[in-house]
C-alpha positions as CSV (number, residue, x, y, z in Angstrom):
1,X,19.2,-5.8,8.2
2,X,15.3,-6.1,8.5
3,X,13.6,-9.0,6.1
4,X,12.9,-7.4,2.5
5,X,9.2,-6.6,2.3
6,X,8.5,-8.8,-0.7
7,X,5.7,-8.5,-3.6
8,X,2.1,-10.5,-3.1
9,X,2.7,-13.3,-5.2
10,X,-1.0,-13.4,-5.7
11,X,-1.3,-10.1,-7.4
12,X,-1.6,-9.3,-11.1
13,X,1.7,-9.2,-13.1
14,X,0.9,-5.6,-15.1
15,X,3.5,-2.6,-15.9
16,X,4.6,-0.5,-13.2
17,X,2.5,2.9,-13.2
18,X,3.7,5.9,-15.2
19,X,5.3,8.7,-13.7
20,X,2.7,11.2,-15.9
21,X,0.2,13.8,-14.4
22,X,-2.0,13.7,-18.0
23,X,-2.2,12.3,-21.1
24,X,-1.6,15.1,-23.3
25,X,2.6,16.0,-22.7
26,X,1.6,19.4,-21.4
27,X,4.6,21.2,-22.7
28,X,6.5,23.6,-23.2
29,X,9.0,21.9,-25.8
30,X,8.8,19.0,-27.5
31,X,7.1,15.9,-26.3
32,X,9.7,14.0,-24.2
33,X,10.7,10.3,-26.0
34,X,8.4,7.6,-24.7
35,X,5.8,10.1,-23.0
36,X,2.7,8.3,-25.0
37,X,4.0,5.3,-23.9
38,X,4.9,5.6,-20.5
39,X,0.9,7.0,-20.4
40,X,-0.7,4.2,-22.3
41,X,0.8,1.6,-19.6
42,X,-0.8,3.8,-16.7
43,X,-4.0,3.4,-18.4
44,X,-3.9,-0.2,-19.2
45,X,-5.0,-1.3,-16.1
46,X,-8.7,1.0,-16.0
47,X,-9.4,0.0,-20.0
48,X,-12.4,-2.3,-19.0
49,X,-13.9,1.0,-17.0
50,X,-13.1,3.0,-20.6
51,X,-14.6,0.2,-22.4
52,X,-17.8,-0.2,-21.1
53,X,-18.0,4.0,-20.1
54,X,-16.6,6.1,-22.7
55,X,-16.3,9.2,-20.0
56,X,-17.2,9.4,-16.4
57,X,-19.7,10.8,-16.9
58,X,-21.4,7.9,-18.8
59,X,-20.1,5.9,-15.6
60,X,-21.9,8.6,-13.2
61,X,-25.6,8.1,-15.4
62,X,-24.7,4.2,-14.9
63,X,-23.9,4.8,-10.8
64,X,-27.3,6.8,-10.6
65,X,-29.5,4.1,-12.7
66,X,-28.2,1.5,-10.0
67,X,-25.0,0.5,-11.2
68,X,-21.9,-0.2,-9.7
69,X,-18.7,1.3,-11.7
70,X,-15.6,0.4,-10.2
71,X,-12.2,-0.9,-10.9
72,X,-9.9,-2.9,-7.9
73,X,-6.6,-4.2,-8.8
74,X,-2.9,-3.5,-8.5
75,X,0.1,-2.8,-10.7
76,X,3.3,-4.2,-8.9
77,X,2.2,-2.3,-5.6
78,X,-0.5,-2.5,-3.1
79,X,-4.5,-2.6,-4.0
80,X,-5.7,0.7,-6.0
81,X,-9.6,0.9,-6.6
82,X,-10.8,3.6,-9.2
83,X,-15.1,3.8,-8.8
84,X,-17.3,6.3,-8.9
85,X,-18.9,7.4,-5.5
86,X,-22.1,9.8,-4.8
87,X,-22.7,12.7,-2.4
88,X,-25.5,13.1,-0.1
89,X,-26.5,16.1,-2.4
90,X,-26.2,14.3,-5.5
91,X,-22.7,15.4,-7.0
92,X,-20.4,12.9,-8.7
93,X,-16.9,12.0,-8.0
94,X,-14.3,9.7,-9.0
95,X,-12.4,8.2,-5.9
96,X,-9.0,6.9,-5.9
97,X,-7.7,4.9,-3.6
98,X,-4.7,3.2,-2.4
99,X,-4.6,0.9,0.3
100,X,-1.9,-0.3,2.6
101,X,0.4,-3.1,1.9
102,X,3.8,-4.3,2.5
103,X,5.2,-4.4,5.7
104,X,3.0,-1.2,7.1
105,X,0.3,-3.4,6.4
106,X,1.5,-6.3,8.6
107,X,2.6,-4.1,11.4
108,X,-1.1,-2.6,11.2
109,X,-2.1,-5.9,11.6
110,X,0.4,-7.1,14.6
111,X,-0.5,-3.8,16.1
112,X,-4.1,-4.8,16.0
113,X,-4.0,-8.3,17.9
114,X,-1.8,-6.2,20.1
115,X,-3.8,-3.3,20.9
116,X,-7.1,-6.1,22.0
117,X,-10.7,-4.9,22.1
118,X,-10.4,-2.5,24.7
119,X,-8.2,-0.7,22.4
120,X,-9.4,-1.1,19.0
121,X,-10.8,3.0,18.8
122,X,-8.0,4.5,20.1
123,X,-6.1,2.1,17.6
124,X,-7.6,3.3,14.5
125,X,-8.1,6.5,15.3
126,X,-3.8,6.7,15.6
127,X,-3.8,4.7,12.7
128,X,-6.1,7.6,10.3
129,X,-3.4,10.1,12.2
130,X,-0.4,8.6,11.1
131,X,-1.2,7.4,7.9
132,X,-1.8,11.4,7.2
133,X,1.4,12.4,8.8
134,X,3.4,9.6,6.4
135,X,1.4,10.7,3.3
136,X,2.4,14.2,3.9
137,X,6.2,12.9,3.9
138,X,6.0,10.7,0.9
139,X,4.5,13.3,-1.2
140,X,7.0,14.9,-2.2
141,X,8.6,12.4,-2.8
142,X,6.3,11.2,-5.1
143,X,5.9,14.8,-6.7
144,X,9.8,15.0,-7.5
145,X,9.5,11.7,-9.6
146,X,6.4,13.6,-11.5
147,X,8.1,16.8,-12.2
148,X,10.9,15.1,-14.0
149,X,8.6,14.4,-16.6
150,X,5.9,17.7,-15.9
151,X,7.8,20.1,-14.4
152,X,4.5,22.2,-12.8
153,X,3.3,19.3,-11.5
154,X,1.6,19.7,-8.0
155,X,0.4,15.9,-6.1
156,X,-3.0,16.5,-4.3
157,X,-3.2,15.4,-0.5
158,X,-4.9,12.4,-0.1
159,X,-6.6,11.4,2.7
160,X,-6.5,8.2,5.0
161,X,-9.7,6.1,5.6
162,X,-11.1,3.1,7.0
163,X,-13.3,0.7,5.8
164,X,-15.3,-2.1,7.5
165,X,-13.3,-5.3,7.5
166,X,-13.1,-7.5,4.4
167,X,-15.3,-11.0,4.8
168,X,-12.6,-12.8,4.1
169,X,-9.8,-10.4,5.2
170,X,-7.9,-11.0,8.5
171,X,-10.8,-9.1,10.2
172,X,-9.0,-5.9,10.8
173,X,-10.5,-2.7,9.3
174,X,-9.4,-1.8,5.6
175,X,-6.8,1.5,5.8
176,X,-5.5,3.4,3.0
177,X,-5.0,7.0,1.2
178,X,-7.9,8.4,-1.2
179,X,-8.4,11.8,-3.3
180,X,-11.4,12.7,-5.6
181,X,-12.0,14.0,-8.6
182,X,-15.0,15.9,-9.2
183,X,-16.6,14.8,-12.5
184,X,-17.7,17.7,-15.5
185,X,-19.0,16.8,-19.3
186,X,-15.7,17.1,-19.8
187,X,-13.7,15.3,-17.9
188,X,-12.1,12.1,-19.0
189,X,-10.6,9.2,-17.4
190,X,-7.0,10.3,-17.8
191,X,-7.9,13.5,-15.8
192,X,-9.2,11.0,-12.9
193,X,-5.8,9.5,-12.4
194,X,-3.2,11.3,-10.6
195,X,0.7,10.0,-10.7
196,X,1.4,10.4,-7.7
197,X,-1.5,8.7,-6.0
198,X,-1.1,6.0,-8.5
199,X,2.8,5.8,-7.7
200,X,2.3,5.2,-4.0
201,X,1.0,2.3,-4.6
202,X,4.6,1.2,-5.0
203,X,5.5,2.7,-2.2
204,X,4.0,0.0,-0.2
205,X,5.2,-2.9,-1.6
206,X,9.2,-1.6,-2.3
207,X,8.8,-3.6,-5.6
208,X,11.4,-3.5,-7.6
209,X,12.9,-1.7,-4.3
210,X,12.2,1.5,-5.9
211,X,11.9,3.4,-2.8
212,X,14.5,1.6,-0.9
213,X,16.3,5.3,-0.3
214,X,13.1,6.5,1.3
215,X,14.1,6.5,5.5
216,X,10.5,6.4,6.6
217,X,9.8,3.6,4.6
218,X,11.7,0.8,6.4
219,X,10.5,-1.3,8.7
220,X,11.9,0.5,11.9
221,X,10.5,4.2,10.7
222,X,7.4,2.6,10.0
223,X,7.2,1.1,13.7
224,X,8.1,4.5,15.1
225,X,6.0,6.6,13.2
226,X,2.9,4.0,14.4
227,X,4.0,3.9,18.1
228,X,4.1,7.8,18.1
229,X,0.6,7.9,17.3
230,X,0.0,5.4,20.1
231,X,-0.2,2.3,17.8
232,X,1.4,-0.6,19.6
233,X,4.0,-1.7,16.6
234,X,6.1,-4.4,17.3
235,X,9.3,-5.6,15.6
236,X,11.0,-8.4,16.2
237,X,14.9,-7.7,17.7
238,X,16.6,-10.3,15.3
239,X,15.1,-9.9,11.7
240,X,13.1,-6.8,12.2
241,X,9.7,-8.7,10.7
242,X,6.6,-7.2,12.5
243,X,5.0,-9.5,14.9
244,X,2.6,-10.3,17.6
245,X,1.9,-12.2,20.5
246,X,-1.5,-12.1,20.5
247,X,-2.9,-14.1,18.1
248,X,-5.6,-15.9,19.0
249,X,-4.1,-19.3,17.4
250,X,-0.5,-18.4,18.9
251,X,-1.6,-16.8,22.5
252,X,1.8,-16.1,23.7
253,X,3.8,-16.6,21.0
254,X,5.5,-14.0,19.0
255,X,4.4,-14.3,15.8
256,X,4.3,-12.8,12.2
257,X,1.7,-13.2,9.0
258,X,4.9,-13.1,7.0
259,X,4.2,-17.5,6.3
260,X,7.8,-18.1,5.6
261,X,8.8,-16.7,9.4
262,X,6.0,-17.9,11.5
263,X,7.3,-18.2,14.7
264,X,11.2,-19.1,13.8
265,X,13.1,-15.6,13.9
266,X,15.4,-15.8,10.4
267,X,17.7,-13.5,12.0
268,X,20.8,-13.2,8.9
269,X,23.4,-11.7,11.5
270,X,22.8,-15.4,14.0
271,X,25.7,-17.7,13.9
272,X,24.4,-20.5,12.3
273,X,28.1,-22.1,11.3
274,X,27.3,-25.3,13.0
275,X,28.9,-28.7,11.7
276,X,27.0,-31.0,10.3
277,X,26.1,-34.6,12.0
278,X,28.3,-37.8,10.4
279,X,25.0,-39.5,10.2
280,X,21.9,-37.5,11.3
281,X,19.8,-35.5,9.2
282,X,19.4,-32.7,11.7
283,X,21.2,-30.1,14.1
284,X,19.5,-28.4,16.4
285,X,19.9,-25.5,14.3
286,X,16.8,-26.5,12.3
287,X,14.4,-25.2,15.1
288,X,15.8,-21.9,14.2
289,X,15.2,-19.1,17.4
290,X,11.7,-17.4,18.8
291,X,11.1,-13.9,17.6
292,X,11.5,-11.9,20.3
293,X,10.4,-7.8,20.8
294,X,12.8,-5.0,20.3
C-alpha cells in the first residue's frame, strides 16, 4: 500500500470546515441540530478579517485606500487564503483560494526537478490542465457532502492558477483552485465562503483520512492523471512516495521531500525478518533499499 499522505505538522490546529453553503439554515423545515454550530467553526478561522471589516465591503474601501485585506491559513487541510482582489475596471471581488498540498503537492514538485528548464512551460501549462480536470471530478464529491445538510446546494467551479514562486518556497510556482465572489452593500462574509471550496482543502491533505474512498485521490491516480497531461510524475515502485532524481543536491539519486524517506525506500511489503546480531548493533537491514521508479 502507498505511504499515508500525512498532515503538516507545522500548520494551525483549528476545527475541520463545516459542511454548510450559508449561515442562515436555508430551509424548508426545521433548522437541522447543530447547524449554527457546525457554521460558527467555519467562520472561526476569518474572524480577524470580520473584526477589523464588518462587511466586505468595508474591506474593499480599505483595498482601494491602500490596504491589504487578506486572510492565509489552514484548517486541518492544505493553505486557504480569503482577500480581497481588484479588477482592471475597478470592481471588487472576494477570492478564495485553495492551494495544493499533500502528496499532489510533492509529486508537483518531483515532477518539476523532473521535467528541467527546458520543460518548465509545457510543465505548468499540464499542471493548470489537470488540476481543472481533477477539480471537475472532486466536485461532486464535495457537493454531495453539502446537500446532506442544504439539499439545493450547487458547488461553483473553481479555477486552477499559478503564482510566482514563494521566497522561501522550494522555488516551484504556487498551484491551486480559486473562485470569486463579487462583492454588493450587501454581501457579508458568510456569503464569500463556499463549502465546498472550503472542504477541498481537506481533500489535499486526507486528514483525518476523510476522503480515503475517493479513487483519484491516491497516490497512483494522482500520478496518472499528471502524466496524462504530460507532467512527468514519478512514484517510487516499493512505497509508492513520489520522488525524483533530479535534485540538484541528490543528482542521480531517487529521492523524495517526504524527510522521513529521503532516499531509503520504506517499502511495508520488503522482507525485513532478519535476525538480529549476538553482539552487534546493526544488520544490514538498517541501510534500508533505494527508491526506485515504477
Amino acid at each position: 500500500m502507498p505511504k499515508k499522505r500525512k498532515k503538516n505538522p507545522k500548520a494551525p490546529r483549528k476545527q475541520a470546515p463545516a459542511r454548510s453553503a450559508s449561515a442562515q439554515w436555508p430551509g424548508p423545515g426545521p433548522e437541522p441540530e447543530g447547524w449554527k454550530v457546525r457554521v460558527t467553526k467555519s467562520r472561526d478561522a476569518l474572524d480577524g478579517l470580520a473584526d477589523r471589516y464588518p462587511t466586505p465591503l468595508d474591506g474593499v474601501k480599505a483595498v482601494r485606500a491602500g490596504e491589504h485585506v487578506e486572510w492565509t491559513g489552514s484548517i486541518e487541510g492544505s493553505m486557504m487564503r480569503h482577500r480581497i482582489v481588484l479588477a482592471d475596471d475597478g470592481t471588487a471581488a472576494i477570492e478564495q483560494a485553495v492551494f495544493v498540498g499533500g502528496c499532489l503537492e510533492q509529486a508537483l514538485l518531483c515532477a518539476w526537478h523532473q521535467a528541467g528548464e527546458p520543460g518548465r512551460d509545457l510543465f505548468e501549462t499540464g499542471v493548470l490542465t489537470a488540476l481543472d480536470d481533477l477539480h471537475a471530478t472532486l466536485r461532486p464529491v464535495l457537493e454531495a457532502e453539502v446537500r446532506d445538510v442544504c439539499p439545493d446546494y450547487h458547488a461553483p467551479v473553481l479555477r486552477s492558477f499559478r503564482e510566482e514562486p514563494e521566497r522561501d518556497g522550494a522555488g516551484m510556482p504556487v498551484f491551486g483552485w480559486r473562485v470569486l465572489h463579487p462583492v454588493s452593500p450587501e454581501t457579508t462574509w458568510e456569503d464569500t465562503i463556499d463549502a465546498a471550496a472550503w472542504n477541498s482543502s481537506l481533500t489535499m491533505s486526507s486528514w483525518p483520512d476523510h476522503y480515503d474512498h475517493v479513487p483519484e485521490l491516491q497516490p497512483a491516480r494522482l500520478a496518472q492523471l499528471l502524466r496524462d497531461h504530460g507532467v512527468p510524475a514519478v512514484l517510487c515502485a516499493g512505497c509508492g512516495t513520489p520522488i525524483t532524481d533530479r535534485h540538484p543536491r541528490w543528482t542521480g539519486v531517487w529521492i523524495t521531500p517526504d524527510s522521513e524517506s529521503g532516499p531509503v525506500c520504506r517499502d511495508p511489503h520488503a522482507d525485513r525478518d532478519a535476525p538480529d546480531p549476538l553482539l552487534g548493533t546493526f544488520t544490514d537491514q538498517e541501510f534500508g533499499d533505494p527508491h526506485r521508479p515504477a
